[in-house]
N, C-alpha and C positions, 0 to 999 in steps of 0.2 A: 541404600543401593547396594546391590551385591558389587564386591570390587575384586572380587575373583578375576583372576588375570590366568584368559583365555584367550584362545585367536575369537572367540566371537565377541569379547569386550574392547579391542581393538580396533580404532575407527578404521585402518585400510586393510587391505586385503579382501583377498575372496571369500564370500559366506562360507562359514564353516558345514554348509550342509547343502545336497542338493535338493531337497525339498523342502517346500515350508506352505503352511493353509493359507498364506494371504501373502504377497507380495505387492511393496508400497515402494512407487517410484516419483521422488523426493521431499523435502526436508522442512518445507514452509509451514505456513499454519497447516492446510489441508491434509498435507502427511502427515505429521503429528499428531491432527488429530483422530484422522483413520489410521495411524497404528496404534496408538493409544486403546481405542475401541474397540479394535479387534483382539488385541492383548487381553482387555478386562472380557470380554465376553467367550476367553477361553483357546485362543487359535493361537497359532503360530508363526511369528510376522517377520517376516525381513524388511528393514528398511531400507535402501539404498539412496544414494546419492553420487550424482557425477563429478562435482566441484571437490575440491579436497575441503570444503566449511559448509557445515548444516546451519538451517536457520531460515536460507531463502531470501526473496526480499519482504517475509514480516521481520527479521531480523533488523533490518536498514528503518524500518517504519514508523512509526510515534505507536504503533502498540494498539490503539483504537478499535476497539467491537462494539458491531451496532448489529444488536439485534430484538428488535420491538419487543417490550412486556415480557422480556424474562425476568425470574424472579431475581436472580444477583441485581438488578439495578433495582429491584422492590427493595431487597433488603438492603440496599446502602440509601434508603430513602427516596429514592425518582416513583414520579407517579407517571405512569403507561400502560397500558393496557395493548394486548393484541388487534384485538378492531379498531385500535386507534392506529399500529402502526399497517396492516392490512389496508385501513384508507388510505393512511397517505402512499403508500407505495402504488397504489393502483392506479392512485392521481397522477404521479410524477413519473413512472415506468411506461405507462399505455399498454398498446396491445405487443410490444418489444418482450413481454414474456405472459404466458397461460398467468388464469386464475389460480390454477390446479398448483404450478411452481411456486408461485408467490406463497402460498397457503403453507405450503411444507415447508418454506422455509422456514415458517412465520411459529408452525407447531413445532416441528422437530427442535427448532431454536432452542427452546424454552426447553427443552432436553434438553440439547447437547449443551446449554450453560450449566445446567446443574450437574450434566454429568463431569463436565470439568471439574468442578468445583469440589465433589463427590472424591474426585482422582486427581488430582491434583494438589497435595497437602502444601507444596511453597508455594503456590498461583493464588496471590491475593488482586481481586477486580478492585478499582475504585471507582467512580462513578466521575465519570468527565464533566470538569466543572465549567459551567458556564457555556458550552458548548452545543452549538443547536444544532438542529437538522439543516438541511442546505436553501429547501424549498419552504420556503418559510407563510408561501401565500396558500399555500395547498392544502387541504381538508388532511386530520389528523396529523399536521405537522409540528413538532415539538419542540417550540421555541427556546426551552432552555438546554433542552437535550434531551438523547436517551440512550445515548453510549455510553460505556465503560473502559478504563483504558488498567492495562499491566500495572499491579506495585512493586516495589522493591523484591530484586530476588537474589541472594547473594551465591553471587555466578562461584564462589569457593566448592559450594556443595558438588558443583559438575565434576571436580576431579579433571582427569588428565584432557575430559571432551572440552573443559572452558579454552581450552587452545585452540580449536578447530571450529568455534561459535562464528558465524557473521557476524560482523560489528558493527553497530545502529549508525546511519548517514551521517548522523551530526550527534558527537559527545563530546563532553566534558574532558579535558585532561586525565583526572581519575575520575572515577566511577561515582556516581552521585543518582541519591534517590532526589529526582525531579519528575513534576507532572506537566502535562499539558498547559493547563495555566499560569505556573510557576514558570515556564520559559518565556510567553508566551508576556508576562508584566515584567521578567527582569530586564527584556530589551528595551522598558520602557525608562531604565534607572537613572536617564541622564534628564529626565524629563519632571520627575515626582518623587519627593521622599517615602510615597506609599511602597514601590516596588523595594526600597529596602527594607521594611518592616516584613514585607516575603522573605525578603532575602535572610534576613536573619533567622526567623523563621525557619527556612531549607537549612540554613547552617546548624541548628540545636537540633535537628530531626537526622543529620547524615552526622552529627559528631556521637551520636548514639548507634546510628552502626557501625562507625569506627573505634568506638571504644570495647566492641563486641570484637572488632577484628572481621566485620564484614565488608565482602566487597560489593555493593546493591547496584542491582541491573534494575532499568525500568524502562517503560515503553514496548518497541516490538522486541526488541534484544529479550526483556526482562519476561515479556510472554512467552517468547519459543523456549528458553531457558527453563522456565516452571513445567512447562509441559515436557519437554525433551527428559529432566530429570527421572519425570515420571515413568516415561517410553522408557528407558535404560533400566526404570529399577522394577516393570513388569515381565523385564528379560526380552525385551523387543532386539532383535540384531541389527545396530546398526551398521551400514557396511559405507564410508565414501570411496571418489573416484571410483565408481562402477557405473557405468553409464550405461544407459537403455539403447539398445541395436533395431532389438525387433523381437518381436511377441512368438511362444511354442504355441500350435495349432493343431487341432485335432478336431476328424468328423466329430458329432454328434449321433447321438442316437436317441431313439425312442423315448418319453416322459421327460423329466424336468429341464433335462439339456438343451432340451428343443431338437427338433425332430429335420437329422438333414442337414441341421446348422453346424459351422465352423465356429467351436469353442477355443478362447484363450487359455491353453492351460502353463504359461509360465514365460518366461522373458531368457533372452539371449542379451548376456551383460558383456564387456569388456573392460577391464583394469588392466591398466598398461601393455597396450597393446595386443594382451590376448583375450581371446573371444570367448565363452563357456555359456553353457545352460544349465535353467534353475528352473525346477516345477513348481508351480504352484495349485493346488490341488482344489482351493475356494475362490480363486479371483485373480486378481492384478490389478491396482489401485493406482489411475495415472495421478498425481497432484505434483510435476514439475513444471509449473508455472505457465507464464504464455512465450509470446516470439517476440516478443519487445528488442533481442539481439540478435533478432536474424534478418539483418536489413533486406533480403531479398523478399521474404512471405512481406515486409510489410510495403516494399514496395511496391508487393502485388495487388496487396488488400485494402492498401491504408491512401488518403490521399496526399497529394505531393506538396511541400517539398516533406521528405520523412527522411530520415537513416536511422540504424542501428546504436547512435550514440548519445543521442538527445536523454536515452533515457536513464533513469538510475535503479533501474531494475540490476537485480544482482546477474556476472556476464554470461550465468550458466543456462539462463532463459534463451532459449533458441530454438522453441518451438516443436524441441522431438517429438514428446508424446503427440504434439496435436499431428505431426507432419507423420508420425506411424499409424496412428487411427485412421486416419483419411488411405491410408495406404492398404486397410484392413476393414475399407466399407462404411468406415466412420461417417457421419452426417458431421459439418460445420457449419456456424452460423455466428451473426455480429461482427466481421473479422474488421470490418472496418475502424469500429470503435476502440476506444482504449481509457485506461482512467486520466486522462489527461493533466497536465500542471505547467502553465509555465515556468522552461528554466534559463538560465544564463550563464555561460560560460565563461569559468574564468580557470588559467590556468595553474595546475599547483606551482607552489612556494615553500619554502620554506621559512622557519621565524615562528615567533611564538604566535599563535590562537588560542583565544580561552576557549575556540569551541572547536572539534576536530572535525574538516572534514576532508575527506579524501578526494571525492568526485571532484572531474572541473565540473560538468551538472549541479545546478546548485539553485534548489529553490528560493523563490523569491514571492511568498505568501507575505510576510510581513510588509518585505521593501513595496509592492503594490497595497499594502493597505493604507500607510501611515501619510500622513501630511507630507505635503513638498516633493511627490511623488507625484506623475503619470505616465502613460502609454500613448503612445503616437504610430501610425502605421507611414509609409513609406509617403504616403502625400502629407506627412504630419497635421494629421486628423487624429482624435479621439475616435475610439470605435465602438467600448463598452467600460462598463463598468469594475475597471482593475480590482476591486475588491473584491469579484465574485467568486463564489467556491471554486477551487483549483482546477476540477475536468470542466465546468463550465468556462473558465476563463482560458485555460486551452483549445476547447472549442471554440472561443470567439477570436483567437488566432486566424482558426483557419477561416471564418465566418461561414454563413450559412446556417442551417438547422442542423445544430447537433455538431456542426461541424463539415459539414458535407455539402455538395455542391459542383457544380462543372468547373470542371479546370482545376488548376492550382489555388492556393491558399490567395483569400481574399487580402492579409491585413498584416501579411510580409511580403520585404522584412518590417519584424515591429521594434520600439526603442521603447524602454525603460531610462527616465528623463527624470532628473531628481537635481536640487541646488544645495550649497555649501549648508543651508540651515538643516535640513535631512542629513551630513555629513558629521553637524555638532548635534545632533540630539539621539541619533540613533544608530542601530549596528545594520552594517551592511551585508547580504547575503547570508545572514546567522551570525558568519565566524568574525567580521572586521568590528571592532569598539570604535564606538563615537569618536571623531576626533584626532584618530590617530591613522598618522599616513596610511593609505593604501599601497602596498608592491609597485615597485618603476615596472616589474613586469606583466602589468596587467596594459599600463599607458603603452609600453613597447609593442605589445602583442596584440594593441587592437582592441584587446575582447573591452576594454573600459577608455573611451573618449573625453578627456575635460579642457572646456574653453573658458576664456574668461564672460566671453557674453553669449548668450541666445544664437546670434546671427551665426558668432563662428562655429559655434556649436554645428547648427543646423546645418552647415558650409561642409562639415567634417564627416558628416555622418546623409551626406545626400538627400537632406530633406527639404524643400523648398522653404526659404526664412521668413518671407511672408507668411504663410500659412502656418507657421509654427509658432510665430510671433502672436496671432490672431487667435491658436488654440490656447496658449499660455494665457492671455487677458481674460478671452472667456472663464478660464479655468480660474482663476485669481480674482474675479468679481463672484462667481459661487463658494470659495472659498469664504471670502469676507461676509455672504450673508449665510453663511451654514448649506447651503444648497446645492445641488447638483442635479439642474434642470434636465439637463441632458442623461444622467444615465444612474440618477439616486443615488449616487455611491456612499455609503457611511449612514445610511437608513436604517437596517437591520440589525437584529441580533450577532449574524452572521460578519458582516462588515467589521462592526463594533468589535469582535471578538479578537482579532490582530489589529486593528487601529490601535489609536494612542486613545485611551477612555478617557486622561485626563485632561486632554486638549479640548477647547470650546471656538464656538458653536457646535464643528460636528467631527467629531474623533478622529476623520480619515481626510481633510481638507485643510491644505495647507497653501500658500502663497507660493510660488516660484519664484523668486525676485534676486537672490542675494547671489554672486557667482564667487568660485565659478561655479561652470553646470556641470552634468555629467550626464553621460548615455552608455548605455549597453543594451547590446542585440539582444531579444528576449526570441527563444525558438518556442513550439510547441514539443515539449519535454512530456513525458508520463511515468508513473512507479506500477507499470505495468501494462498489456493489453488484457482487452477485454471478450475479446472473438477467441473460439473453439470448439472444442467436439459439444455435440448435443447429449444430451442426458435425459434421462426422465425422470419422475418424482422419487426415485431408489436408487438416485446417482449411478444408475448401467446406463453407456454410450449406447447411442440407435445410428443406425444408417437413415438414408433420407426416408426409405419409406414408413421410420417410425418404430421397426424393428428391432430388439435389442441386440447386439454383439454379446452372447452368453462368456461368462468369464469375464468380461474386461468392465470396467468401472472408474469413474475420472472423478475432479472435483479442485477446487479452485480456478485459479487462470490458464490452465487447461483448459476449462470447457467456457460455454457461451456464460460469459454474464446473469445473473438473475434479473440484473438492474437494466440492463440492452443499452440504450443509449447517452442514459444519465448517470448520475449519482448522487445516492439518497443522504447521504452524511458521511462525515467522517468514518471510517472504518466497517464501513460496508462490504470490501471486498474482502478483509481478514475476519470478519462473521458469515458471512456465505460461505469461504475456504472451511472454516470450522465445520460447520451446520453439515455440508455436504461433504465431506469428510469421514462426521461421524454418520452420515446416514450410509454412504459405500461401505463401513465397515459391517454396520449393522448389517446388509442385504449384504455379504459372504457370510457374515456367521448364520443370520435366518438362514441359508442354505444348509451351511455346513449341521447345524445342529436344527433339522427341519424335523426331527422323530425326535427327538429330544433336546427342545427350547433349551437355553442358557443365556439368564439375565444377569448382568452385573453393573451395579452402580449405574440402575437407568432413572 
């Protein structure tokens, strides 16, 4: 990396120039990977960002990319094919997005990994172990996976940007090369001597890069890190705290501009307080996420109960670019949707956690997978299958298809219901170790309820103790024969994958019995929405009649979903951010260099 100290190597301030061939507004996978793109392919990029930290929420993320039959996940051994992932996504998405989308994601994919790969000299993929598709009944679906997730990247190289990095939801104390399955069996340590033979394991694999004097990022931290590197050292400018206002505009004329039409030609930023303009001469690349924090669009869009806070989207998602397109003719679509997760709130503390996390939002995939765990809705009834993939099991909050439906949410409030045996065998919400007191300020505050029996329980938390008493027996006779008549749960691949695997009859089935109990409110939480501007297979915004907006171009949680109303796997939305990302860039530079191509690293 050049470390020439200039105002353009300087994360704040104002771009050192008023013109630049492509201008990217923000910092997540999506901008990264279109400015990355536009860089190699010879243009001039400004990056900006509004927050004073790049990263975005793939920063916050497990790191996770799925995207069918590219070759990185050949050569780390997985067998996939594109027509294999092409079916299943046509199974599980419907008619929620064209043939024609699906296809280019599906091609251009299989690019933009190698072109990573090609341009990015610390971005090692590893292949997500154990880890399946979501949809597991659905033709070309991939039972043991076909994502890949970030390796170790030792955030030292960033220089003075590793201070202004977002920092991943849930970490380690210091910095430790860990993977997805690695977390994923060591919550399971109190349970099987197998998860320490990981463990040890992890410990002779991170005492080698500390004996290097490295500090290893992995996951979504450890992917925007490898790529951001990159961006910095193709002399990409990156500028924070400059936030996007509103778009420079200029008629159109005659040939490629389009004829009559109102072109993008650059953005009106503001850094503290003052306002300025910056041309952009090839485009304007929206990828500042979706409106996950702007509780008023989602109250508009999204069904009730919703706010602004359930989610743990990083707080700078608030919907601009999608709320300035729309202002500029833009077409919207999916706004309802979002990538859903149940979460639960608790409030911070202080005190030691071997896992850091900041959010009171706070996932809760493992605490619904494992034994001595369920869910109960407000008539304390079962509703679904707590183990299911994270946006499906926030949609089965609100109940309905997909989530959707008249009125308000079907199956709040709902409670997350667990006994003293889940207490001694496993960690609570990631950060809490087995066994060891939970915060008086969690009992104080409400957010965590514990009784000595069922009744009082149910007594505490308004849930009729009849019928709670009646779902617990139900639940506790499936547990003893392995089954779960009612709603399969701990049948899959999927399931299996955060349950306890070395628990029998069936990984994710445990007895409720021993007190006391515990409850907390579980909301429909998300790590992002999934509704915004419309795009076409060139990543250019259209207005509704289908038209493009010449200039301007989106990509990630910005725009509509590829996926529309589901979700195909794990890291589906940090591989479409990618994918469409690098195709916006590609369609300014095909402009820009339309008499004379310039390919790089395709």
């Amino acid at each position: 990396m050049n470390t020439k100290k200039s105002s353009a190597r300087k994360p704040f301030g104002r771009p050192s120039k008023d013109t630049y061939d492509v201008i990217v507004v923000g910092s997540g996978a999506a901008g990264l990977s279109a400015s990355l793109t536009a860089a190699r392919r010879g243009l001039k990029v400004l990056m900006v960002e509004k927050s004073d930290q790049w990263g975005g929420s793939t920063s916050k993320s497990a790191g996770m990319v799925w995207v069918p039959g590219n070759n990185v996940f050949a050569r780390l051994g997985g067998s996939d094919s594109t027509d294999l992932g092409r079916q299943y996504m046509k199974a599980t998405v419907g008619d929620c997005t064209s043939d024609e989308m699906i296809d280019t994601f599906l091609e251009e994919g299989k690019k933009c990994m190698d072109f990573l790969t090609a341009s990015c000299p610390y971005l090692e993929f590893r292949r997500m172990e154990g880890y399946p598709d979501y949809w597991l009944d659905a033709p070309g679906a991939a039972k043991t996976g076909r994502g890949v997730e970030a390796g170790a990247f030792d955030t030292r190289l960033l220089g003075p940007w590793e201070k202004t990095h977002v920092k991943a939801y849930f970490r380690p104390m210091s910095p430790v090369d860990m993977n997805s399955y690695d977390s994923a069996d060591l919550l399971l340590a109190m349970t099987d001597l197998r998860p320490w033979v990981r463990g040890m394991k992890l410990l002779w694999r991170n005492l080698k890069h500390f004996a290097k004097g490295e500090r290893p990022l992995t996951m979504g931290a450890g992917l925007t890190a490898a790529i951001m590197y990159s961006v910095l050292r193709e002399g990409v400018e990156v500028k924070l705290q400059n936030a996007l206002v509103d778009f420079l505009t200029e008629g159109g004329d005659a040939g490629k501009k389009g004829k009559g039409e109102e072109r993008v030609t650059g953005v009106v930023l503001e850094h503290n307080g003052t306002r300025y303009q910056i041309n952009a001469t090839h485009g304007v690349i929206l990828a500042c996420g979706g409106f996950e924090r702007n509780e008023a669009m989602r109250q508009k869009y999204q069904r009730h109960p919703i706010t602004g806070t359930w989610t743990v989207g990083v707080e700078g998602n608030t919907g601009d670019g999608i709320e300035l397109g729309m202002k500029h003719g833009a077409a919207i679509d999916n706004m309802a949707d979002a990538i859903w997760s149940p979460v639960i709130k608790l409030p911070r503390t202080e005190g030691f956690q071997p896992i850091v996390i900041e959010d009171e939002e706070r996932f809760i995939i493992p605490d619904r997978s494992l034994p001595h765990t369920l869910m109960v809705n407000g008539k304390g009834k079962r509703f679904m299958n707590e183990a299911l993939p994270y946006c499906a099991a926030g949609q089965g909050l609100y109940g309905g298809i997909f989530g959707k439906g008249e009125g308000d949410a079907e199956n709040m409030p709902a409670w997350l219901i667990f006994d003293q045996q889940f207490r001694n065998k496993y960690f609570f919400a990631y950060g809490h170790m087995p066994r060891v007191e939970l915060p008086d300020l969690y009992y104080e505050s409400g957010a965590l309820v514990r009784r000595d029996t069922l009744d009082e329980l149910a007594e505490a938390i308004d849930v009729p103790p009849d019928a709670l008493a009646e779902t617990i027996e139900r639940f506790n006779g499936f547990a003893d024969r392995g089954i779960d008549e009612d709603f399969h749960r701990g049948e899959n691949e999927h399931d299996k994958f955060y349950a306890n695997r070395y628990h029998h009859p069936n990984p994710s089935l445990g007895r409720l019995e021993k007190g006391p109990f515990y409850a907390t409110q579980v909301y429909p939480g998300d790590i992002g929405t999934a509704g915004g501007l419309v795009i076409d297979t060139k990543a250019r915004v259209t207005r509704e009649d289908g038209s493009v907006i010449p200039g301007l171009m989106a990509a990630g949680n910005t725009t509509k979903s590829v996926i529309g109303h589901t979700y195909t796997a794990g890291g589906t939305s940090i591989g479409a951010a990618l994918v469409f990302g690098y195709i916006a860039a590609n369609t300014a530079a095909d402009e820009a260099f339309a008499d004379n191509p310039v390919f790089v690293a395709h």
